[in-house]
BAFI-3210 file (N, C-alpha, C; in Angstrom, 3 decimals, decimal comma, padded with zeros to 6 digits):
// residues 250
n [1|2|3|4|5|6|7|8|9|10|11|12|13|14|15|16|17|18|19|20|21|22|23|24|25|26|27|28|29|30|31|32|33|34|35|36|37|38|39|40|41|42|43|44|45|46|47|48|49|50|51|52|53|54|55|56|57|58|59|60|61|62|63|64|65|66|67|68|69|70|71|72|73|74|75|76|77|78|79|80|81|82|83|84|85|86|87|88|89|90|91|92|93|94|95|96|97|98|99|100|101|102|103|104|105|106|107|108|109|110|111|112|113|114|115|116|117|118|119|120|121|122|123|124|125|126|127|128|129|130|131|132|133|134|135|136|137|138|139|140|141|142|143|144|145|146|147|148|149|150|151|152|153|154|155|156|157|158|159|160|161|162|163|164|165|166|167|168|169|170|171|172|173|174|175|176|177|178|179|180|181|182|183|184|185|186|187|188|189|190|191|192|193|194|195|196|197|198|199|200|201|202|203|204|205|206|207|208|209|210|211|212|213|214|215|216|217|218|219|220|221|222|223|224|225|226|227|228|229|230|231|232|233|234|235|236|237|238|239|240|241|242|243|244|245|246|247|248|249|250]
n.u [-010,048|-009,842|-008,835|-011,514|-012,378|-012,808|-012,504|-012,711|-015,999|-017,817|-015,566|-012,764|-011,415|-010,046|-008,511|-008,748|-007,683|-007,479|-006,477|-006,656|-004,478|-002,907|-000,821|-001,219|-003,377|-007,218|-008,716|-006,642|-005,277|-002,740|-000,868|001,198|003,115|004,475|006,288|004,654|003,991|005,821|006,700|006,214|007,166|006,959|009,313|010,299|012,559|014,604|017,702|019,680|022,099|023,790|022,303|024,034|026,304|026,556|028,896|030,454|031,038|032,387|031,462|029,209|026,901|026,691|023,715|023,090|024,687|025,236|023,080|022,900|025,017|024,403|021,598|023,649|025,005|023,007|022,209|023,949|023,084|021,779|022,963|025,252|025,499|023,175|022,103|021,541|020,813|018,645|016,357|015,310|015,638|014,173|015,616|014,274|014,958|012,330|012,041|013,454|013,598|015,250|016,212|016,243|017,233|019,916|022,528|022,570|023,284|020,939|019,127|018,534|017,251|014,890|014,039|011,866|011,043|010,377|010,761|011,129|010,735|010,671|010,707|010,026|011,554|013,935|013,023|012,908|015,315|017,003|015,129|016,809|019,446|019,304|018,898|021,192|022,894|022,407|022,577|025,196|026,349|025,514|026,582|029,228|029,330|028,887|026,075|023,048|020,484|017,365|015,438|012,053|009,721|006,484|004,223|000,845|003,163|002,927|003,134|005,461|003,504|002,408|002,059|000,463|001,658|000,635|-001,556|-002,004|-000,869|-003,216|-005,023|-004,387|-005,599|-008,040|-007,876|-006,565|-008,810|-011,293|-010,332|-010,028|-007,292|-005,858|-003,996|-001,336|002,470|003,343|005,884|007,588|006,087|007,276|005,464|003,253|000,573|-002,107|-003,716|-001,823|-002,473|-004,632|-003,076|-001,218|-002,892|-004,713|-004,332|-003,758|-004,135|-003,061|-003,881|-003,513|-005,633|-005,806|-006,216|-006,521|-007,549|-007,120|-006,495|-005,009|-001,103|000,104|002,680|002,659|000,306|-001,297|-000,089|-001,203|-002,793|-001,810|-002,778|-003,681|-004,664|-006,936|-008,958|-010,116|-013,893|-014,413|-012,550|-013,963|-015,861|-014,574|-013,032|-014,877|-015,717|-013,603|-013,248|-015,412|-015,562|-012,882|-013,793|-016,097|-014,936|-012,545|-014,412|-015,620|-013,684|-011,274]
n.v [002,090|003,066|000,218|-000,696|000,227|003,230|005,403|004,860|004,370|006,923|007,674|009,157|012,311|014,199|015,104|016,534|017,540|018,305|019,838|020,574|023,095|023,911|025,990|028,203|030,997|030,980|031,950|031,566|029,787|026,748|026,210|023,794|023,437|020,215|018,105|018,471|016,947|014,318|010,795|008,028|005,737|003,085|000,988|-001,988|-003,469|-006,514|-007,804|-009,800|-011,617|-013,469|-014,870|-013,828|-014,107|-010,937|-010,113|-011,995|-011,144|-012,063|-014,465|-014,761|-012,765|-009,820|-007,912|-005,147|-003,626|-004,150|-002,777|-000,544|000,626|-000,120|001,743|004,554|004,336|003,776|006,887|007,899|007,386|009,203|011,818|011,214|009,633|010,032|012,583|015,536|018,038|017,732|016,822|016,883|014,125|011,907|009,672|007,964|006,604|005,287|003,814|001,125|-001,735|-004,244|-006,770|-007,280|-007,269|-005,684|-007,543|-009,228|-010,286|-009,934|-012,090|-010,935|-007,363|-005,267|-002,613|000,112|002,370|005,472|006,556|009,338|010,588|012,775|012,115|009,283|007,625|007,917|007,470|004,188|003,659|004,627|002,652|000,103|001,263|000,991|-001,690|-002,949|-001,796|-002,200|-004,949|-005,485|-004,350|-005,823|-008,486|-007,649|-008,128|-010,758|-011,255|-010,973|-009,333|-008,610|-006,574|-005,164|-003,756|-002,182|-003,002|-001,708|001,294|004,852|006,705|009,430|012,573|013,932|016,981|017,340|019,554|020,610|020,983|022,173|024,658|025,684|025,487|026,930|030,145|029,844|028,927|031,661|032,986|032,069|032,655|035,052|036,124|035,344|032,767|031,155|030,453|026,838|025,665|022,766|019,682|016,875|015,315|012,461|011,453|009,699|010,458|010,427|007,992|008,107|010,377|008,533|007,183|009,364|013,122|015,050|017,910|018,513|020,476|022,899|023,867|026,873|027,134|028,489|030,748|034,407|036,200|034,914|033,815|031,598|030,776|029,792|027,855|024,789|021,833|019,542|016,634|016,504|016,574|018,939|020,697|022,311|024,575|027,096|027,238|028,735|028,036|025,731|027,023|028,561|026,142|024,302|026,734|026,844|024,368|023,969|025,815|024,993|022,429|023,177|025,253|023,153|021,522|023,206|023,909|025,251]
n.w [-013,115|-015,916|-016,502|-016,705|-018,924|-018,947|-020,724|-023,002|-023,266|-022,768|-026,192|-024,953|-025,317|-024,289|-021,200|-017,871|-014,722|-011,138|-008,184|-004,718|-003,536|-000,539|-000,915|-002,603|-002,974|-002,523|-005,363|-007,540|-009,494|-010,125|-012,781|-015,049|-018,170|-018,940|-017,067|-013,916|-011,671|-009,606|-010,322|-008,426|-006,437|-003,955|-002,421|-001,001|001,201|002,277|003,869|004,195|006,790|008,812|011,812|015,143|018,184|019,453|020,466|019,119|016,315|013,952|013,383|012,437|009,787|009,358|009,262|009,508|009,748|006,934|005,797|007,123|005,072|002,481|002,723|002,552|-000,171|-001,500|-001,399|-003,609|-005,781|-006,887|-006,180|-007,855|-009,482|-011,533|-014,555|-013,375|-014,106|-016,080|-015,133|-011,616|-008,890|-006,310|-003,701|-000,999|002,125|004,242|006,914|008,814|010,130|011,866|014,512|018,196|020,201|022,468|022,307|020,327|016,596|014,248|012,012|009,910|008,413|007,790|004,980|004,109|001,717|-000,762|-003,896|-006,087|-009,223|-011,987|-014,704|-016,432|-017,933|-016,582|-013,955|-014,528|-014,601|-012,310|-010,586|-011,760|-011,085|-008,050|-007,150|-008,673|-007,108|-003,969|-004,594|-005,137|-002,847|-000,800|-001,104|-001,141|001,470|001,974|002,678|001,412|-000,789|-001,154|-003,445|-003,425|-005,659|-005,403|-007,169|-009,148|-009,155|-009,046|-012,445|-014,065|-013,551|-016,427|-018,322|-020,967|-023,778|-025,884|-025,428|-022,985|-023,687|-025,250|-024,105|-021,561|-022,069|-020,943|-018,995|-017,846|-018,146|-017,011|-013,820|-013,891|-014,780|-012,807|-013,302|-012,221|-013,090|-011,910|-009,537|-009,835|-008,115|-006,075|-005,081|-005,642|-008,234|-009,433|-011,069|-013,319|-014,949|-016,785|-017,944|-019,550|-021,325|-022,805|-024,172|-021,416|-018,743|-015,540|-012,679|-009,663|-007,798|-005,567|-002,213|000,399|002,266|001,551|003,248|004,794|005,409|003,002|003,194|005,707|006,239|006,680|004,928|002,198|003,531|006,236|009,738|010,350|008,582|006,148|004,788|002,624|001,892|-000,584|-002,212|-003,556|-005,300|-007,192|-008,630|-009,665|-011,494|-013,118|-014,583|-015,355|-017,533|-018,836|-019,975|-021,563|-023,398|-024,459|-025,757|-027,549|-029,521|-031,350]
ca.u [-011,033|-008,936|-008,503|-012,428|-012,527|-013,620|-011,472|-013,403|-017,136|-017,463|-014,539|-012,193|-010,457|-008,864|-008,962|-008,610|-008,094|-007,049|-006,121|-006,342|-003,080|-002,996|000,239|-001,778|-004,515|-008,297|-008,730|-005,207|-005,026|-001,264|-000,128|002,547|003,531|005,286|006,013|004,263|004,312|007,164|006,460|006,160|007,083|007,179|009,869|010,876|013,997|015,219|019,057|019,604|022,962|023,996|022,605|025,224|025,762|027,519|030,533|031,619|030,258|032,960|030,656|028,365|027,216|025,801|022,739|022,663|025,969|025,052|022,053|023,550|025,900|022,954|021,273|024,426|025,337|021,464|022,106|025,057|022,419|020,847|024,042|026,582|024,712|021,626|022,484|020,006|020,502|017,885|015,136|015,649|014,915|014,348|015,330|014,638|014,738|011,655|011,706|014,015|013,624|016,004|017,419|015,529|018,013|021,277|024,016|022,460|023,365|019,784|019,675|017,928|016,800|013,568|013,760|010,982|011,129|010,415|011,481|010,605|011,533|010,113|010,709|009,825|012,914|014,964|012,448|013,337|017,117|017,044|015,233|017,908|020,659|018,894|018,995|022,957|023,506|021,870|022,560|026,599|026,682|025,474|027,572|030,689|029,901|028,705|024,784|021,976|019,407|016,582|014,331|010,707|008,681|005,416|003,168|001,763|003,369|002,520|003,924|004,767|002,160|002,971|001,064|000,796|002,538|-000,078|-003,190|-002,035|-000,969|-004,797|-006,447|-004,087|-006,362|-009,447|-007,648|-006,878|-009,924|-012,137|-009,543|-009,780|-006,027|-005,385|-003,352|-000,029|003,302|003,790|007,025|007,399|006,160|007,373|004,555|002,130|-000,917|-002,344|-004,072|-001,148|-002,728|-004,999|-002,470|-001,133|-003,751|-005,269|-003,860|-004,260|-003,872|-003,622|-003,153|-003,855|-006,443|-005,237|-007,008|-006,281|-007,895|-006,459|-006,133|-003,982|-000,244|000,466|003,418|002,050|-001,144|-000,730|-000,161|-002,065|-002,808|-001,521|-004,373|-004,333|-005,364|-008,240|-009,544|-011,536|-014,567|-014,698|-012,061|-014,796|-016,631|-013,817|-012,452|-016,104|-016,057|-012,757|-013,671|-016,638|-014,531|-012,540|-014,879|-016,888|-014,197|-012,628|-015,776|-016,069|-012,616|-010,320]
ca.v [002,754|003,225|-001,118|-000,785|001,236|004,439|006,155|004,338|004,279|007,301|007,778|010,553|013,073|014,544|014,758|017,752|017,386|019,654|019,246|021,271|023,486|025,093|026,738|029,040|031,748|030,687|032,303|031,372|028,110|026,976|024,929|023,789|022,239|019,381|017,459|018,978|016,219|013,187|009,254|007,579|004,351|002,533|-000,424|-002,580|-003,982|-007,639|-007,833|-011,047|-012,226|-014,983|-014,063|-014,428|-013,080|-009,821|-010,491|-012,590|-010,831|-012,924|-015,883|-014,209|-011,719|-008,289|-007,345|-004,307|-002,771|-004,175|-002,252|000,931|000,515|000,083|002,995|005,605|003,979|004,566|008,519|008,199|006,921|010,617|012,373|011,443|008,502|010,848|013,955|016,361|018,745|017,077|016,449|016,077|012,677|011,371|008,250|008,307|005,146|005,775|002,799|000,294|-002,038|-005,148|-006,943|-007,342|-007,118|-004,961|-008,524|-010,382|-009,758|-010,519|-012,454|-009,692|-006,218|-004,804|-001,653|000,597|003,890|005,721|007,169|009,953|010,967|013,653|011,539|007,966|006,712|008,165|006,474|003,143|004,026|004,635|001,535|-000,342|001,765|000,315|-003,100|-003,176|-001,109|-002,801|-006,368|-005,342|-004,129|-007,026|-009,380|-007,687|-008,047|-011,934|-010,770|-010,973|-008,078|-008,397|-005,408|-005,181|-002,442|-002,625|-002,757|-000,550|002,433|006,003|007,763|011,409|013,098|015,075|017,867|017,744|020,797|021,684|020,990|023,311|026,089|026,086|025,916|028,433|031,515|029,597|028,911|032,863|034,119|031,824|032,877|036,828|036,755|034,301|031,406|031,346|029,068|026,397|024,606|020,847|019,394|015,434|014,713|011,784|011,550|008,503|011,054|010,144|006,955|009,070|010,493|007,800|007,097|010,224|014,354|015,716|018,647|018,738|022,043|023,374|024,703|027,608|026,842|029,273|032,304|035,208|036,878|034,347|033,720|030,220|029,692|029,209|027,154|023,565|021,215|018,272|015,236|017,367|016,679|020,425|020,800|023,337|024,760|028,372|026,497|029,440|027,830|025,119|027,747|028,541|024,696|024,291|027,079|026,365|023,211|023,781|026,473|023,904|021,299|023,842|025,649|022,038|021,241|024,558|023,903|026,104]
ca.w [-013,974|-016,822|-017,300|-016,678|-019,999|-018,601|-021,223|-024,293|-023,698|-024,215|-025,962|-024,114|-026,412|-023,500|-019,565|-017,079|-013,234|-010,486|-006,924|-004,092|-002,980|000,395|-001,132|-003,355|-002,187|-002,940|-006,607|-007,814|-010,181|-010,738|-013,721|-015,896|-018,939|-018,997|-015,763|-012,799|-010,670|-009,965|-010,019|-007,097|-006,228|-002,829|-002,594|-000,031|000,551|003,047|003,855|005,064|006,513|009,528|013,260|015,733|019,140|019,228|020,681|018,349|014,630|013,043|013,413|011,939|008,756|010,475|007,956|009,942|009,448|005,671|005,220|006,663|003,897|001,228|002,794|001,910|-001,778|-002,641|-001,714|-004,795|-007,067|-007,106|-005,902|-008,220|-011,376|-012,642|-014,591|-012,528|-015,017|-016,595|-014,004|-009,946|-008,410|-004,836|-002,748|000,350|003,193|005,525|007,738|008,721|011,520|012,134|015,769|019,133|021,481|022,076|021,935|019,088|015,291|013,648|010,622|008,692|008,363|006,686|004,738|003,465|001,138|-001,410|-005,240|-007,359|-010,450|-013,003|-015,834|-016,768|-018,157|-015,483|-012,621|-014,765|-014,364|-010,740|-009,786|-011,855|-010,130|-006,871|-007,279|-008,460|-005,643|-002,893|-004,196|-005,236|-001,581|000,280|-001,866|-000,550|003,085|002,542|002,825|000,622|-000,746|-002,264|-003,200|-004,413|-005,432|-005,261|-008,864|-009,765|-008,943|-009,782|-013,357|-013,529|-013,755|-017,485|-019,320|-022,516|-023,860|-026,586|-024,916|-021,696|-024,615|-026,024|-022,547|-020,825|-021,969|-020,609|-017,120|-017,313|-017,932|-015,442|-012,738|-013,615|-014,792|-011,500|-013,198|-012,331|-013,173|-010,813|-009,679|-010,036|-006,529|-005,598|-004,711|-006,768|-008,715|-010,243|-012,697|-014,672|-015,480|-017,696|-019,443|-020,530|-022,835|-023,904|-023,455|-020,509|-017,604|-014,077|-012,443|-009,045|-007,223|-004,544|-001,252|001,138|002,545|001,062|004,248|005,506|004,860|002,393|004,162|007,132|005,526|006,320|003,649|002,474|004,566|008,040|010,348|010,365|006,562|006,256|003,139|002,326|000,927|-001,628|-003,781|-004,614|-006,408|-008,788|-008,748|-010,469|-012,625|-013,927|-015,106|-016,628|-018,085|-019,442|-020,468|-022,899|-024,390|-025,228|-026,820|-028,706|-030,651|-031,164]
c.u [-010,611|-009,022|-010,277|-013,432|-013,019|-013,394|-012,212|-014,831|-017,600|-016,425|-013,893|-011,398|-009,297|-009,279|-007,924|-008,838|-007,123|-006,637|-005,853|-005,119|-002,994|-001,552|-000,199|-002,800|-006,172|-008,304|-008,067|-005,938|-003,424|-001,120|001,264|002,357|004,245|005,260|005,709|004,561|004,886|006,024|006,585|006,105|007,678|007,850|010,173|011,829|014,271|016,454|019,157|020,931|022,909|024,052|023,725|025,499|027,179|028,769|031,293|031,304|030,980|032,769|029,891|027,958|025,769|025,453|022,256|023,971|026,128|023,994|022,397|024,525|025,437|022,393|022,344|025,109|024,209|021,617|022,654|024,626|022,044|021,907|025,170|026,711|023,601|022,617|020,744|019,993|019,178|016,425|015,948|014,928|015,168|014,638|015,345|014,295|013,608|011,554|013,365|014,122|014,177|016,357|015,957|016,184|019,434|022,438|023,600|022,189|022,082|020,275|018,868|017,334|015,523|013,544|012,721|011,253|010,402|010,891|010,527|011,410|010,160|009,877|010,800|010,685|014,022|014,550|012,752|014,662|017,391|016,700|016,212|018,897|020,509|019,310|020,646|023,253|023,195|022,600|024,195|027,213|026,376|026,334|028,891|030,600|028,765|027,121|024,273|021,084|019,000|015,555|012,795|010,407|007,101|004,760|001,976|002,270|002,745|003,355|003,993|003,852|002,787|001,886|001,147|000,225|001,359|-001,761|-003,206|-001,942|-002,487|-005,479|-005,804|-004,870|-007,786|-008,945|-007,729|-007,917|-011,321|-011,997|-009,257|-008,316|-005,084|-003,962|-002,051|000,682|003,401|004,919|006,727|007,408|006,573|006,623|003,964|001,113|-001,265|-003,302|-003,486|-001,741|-003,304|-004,385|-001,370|-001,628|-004,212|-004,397|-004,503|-003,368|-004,605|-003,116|-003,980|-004,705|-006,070|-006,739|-006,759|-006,312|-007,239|-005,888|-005,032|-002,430|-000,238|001,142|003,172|000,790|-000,502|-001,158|-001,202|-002,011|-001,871|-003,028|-004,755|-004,962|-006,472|-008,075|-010,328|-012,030|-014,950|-014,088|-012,816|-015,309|-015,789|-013,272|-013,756|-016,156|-014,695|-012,393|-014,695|-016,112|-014,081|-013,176|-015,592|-015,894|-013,395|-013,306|-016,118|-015,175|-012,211|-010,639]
c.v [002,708|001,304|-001,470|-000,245|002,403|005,955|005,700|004,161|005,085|007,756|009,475|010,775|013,518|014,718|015,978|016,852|018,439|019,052|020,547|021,681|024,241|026,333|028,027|029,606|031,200|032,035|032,289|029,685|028,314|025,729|024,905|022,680|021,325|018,561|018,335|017,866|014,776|011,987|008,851|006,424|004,196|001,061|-000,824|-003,290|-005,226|-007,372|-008,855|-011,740|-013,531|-014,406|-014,474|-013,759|-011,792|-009,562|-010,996|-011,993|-011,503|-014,088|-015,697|-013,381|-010,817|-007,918|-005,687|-003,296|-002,515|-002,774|-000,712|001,417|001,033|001,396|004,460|005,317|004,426|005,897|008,956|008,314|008,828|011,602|012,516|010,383|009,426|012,302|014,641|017,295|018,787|017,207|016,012|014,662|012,532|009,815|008,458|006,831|005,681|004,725|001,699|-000,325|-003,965|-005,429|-006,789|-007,685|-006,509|-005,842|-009,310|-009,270|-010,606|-011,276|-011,476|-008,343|-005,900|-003,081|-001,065|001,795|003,979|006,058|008,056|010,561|011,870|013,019|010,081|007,259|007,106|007,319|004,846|002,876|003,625|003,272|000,036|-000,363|000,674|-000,920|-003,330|-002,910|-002,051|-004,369|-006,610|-005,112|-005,138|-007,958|-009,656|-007,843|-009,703|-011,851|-011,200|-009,965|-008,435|-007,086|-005,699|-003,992|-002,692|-001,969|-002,865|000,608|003,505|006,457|008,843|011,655|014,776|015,583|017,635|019,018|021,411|021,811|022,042|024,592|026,269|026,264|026,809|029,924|031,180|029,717|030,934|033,530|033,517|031,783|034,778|037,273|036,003|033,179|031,635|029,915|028,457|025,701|023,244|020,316|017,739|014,707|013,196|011,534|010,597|009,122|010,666|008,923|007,043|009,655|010,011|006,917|008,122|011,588|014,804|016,779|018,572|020,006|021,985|024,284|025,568|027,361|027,209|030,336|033,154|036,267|036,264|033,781|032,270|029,563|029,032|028,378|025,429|022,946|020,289|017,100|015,423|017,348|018,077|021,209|021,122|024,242|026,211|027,630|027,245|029,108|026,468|025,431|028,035|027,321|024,245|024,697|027,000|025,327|023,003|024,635|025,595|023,175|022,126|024,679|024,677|021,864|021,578|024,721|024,451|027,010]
c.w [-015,440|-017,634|-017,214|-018,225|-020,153|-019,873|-022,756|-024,188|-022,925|-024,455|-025,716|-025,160|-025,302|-021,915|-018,848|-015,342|-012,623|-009,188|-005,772|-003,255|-001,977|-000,421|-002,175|-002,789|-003,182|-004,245|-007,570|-008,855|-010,574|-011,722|-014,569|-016,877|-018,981|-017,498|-014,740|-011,807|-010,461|-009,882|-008,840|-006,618|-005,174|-003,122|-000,942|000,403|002,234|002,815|004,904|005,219|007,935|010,939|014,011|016,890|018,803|020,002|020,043|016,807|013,884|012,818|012,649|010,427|009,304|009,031|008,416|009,742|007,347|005,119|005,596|005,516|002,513|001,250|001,998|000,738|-002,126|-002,903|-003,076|-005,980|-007,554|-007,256|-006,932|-009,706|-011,917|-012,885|-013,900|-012,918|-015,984|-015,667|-012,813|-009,807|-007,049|-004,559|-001,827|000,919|004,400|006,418|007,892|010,405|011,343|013,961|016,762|020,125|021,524|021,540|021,362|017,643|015,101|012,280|009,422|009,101|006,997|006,824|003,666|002,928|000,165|-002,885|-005,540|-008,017|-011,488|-014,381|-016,048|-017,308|-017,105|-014,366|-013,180|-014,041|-012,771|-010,269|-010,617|-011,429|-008,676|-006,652|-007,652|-007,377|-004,501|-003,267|-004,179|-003,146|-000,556|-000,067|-001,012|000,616|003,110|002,418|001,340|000,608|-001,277|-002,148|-004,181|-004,518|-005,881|-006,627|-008,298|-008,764|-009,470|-010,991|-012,811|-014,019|-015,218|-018,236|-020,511|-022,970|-024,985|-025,873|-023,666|-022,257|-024,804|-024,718|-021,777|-021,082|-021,260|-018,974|-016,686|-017,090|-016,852|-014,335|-012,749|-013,920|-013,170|-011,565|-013,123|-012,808|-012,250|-011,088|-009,777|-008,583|-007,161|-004,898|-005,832|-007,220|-009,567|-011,547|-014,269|-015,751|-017,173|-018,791|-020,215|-021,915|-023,384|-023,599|-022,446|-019,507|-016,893|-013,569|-010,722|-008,298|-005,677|-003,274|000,090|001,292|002,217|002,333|004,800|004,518|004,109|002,935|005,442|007,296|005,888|005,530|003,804|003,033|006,060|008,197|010,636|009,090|007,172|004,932|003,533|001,274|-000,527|-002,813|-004,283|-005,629|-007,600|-009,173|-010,009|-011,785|-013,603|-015,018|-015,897|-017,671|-019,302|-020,603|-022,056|-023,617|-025,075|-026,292|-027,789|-029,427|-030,664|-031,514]
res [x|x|x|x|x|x|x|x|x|x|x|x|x|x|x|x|x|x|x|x|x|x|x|x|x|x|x|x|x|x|x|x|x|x|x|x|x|x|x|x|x|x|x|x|x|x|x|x|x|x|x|x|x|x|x|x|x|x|x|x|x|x|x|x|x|x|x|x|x|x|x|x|x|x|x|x|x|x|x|x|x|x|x|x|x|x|x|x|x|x|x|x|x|x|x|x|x|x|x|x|x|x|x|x|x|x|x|x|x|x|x|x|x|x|x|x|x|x|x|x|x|x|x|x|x|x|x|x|x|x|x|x|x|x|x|x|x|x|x|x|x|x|x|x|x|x|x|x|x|x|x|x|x|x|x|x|x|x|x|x|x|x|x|x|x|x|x|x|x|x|x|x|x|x|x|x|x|x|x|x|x|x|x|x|x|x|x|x|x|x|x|x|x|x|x|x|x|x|x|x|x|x|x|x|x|x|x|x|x|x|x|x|x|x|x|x|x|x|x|x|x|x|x|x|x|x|x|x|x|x|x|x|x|x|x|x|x|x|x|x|x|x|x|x|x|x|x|x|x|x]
***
């Protein structure tokens, strides 16, 4: 939308979006300045060394003993290379499937994961870290890594800090005194795309019966996700909220 020029005809001064939070009670909006929500990039990673049967592995180069290897150097990247004083970051490995039989070394392994990061030069960092890491570690055991990540990825998703100051009395008062701070979820939002060209906030819409506990609310994309359709009505008026006090300047 955005390389469609959705953002220039007509042109956008600034851009508002929201997102429904079971973790908040229907009349609740939560936001924040600055990063609310991390980057998000999916990579994939080959480790390719020399099959061989498993009796003999010294015939061989085991991409599977490699890639467990890879796997616990990536944790270090987060663990013990980022100051996290700064902003937290994730790697995580969700997949990895190599081999098709118990007495043969395969000649490769295929791993899948994740990253996030709060901050855009740090999510650079990291998938730099990655790539030494992974390809330094196959090296030493004879192997080969290569990693991709798949373009594009998601940015964080960041407020800008004066535009959430000027609209914070509008969120309070079309929420009755409702809006609270929220923490920084790791989740991702391609909203960001948005605000990389113009200012913008995203904030939260609370979506869960007030009668019922949050914690016990399941999250989003659980096939048990369920909504009180009442926080449409303020999701609405929040926004129009928005929209016309924008408009009406400061």
């Amino acid at each position: 939308m955005v390389d469609a020029g959705v953002l220039e005809n007509p042109k956008v001064d600034a851009v508002f979006g929201l997102h429904l939070m079971p973790g908040f009670h229907v009349g609740t909006v939560a936001y924040r300045p600055g990063a609310i929500l991390a980057s998000g990039d999916t990579f994939e990673m080959t480790v390719t060394g020399r099959q061989t049967h498993g009796g003999f592995p010294w015939n061989g180069i085991d991409p599977i003993v490699t890639a467990a290897q890879i796997v616990l150097g990536m944790q270090t990247i987060v663990s013990r290379q980022l100051d996290l004083s700064k902003e937290p970051a994730v790697v995580s490995i969700g997949m990895i499937q190599g081999g098709n039989r118990e007495n043969i070394i395969p000649e490769k392994v295929e791993l899948r994961g994740t990253v996030r990061a709060f901050d855009n030069g740090m999510r650079a960092d990291i998938q730099k870290r990655m790539r030494t890491t992974a390809e330094g570690i196959a090296q030493s055991s004879g192997a080969r890594a290569e990693i991709r990540f798949q373009d594009p990825g998601y940015a964080a998703t960041i407020n800008d800090q004066k535009l959430t100051a000027r609209m914070l009395p509008t969120l309070s008062q079309a929420t009755q005194g409702h809006a609270v701070l929220a923490s920084k979820l790791s989740a991702s939002e391609d909203f960001s795309e948005y605000q990389s060209k113009v200012p913008g906030m995203f904030f939260f819409l609370g979506a869960t019966d007030p009668k019922k506990d949050t914690a016990s609310a399941a999250p989003n994309h659980s096939p048990s996700f369920v909504i009180d359709e009442a926080a449409l009505t303020v999701g609405v008026r929040t926004m129009t909220a928005l929209t016309l006090d924008y408009l009406n300047g400061d």
